[in-house]
N, C-alpha and C positions, 0 to 999 in steps of 0.2 A: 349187795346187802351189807349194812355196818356191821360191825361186830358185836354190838348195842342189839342188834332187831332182833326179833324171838323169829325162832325156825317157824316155817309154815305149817302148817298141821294138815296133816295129811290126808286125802278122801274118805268116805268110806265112813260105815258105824261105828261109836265106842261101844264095848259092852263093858263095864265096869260091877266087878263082883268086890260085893263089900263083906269080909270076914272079920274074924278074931283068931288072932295066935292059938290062943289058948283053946280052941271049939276043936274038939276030934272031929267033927262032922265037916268041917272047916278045910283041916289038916287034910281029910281024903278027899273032899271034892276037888282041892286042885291041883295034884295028876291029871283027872279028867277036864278040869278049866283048860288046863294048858294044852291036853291035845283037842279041847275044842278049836284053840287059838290056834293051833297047826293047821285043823281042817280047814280054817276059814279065813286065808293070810289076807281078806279081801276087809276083811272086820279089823278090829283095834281092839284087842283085849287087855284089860288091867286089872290086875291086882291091887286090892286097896284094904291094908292091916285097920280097920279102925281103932286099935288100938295106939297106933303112927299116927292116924290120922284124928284126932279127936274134935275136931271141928265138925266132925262129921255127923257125931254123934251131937252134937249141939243143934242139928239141922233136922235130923230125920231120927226118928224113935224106931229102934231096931228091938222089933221083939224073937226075931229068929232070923238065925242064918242060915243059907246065904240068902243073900239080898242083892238081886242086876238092878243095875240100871243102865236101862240102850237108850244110846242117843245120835242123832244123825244131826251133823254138826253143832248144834245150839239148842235142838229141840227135844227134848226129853218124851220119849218113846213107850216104855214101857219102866216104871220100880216098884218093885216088889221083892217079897220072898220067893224063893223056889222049890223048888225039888232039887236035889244036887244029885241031876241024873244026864247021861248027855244026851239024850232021846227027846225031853222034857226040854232044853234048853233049843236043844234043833229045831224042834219044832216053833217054839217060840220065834227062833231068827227067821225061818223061813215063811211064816205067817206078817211079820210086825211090819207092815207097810206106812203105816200111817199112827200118831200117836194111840195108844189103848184107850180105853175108854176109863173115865175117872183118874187118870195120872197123878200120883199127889202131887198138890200145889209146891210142897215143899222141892220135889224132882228137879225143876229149875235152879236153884238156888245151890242144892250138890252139884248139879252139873256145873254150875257158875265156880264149886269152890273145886271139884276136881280139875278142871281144866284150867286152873290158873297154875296148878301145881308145877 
């Protein structure tokens, strides 16, 4: 591999939780995001400030956070808002086999801007 090539990307689901600095709600759900990411080393969890990230916000209208979005390699899975509970999110992963139903169109198009990151 050049030195040039981009690392391969790894198997497995992203789960990408979209917050704000600023959101207390934000600020405690992720102690629990992170020991989701511990339960689940088989998943890809990220963090993602949209406030860092403002493109993001140019993409997807975020009325409440937090906001997943799961995706298995390319394919955008499940985005939405959540519950910022880890029961609530378990469940979710252990259900999401196949995309959800009504995905927002826009889902694609974050996944396209996260994953260039």
């Amino acid at each position: 591999m050049s030195a040039n090539a981009p690392e391969p990307r790894p198997a497995g689901r992203h789960v990408y939780c979209l917050c704000a600095e600023w959101c207390g709600v934000c600020r405690e759900w992720r102690a629990r995001f992170d020991a989701l990411a511990a339960a689940h080393p088989q998943e890809h969890f990220v963090w993602v400030d949209v406030d860092a990230q403002e493109a993001v916000l140019d993409i997807l209208d975020i009325e409440t956070f937090p906001v997943l979005l799961i995706a298995d390699g390319a394919t955008p899975l499940f985005c939405g808002p959540v519950q910022p509970t880890g029961p609530v999110v378990e469940r979710l992963l252990q259900g999401l086999q196949q995309p959800a139903a009504g995905v927002d169109p826009a889902a694609r198009q974050l996944l396209d801007l996260l994953r260039a990151r």
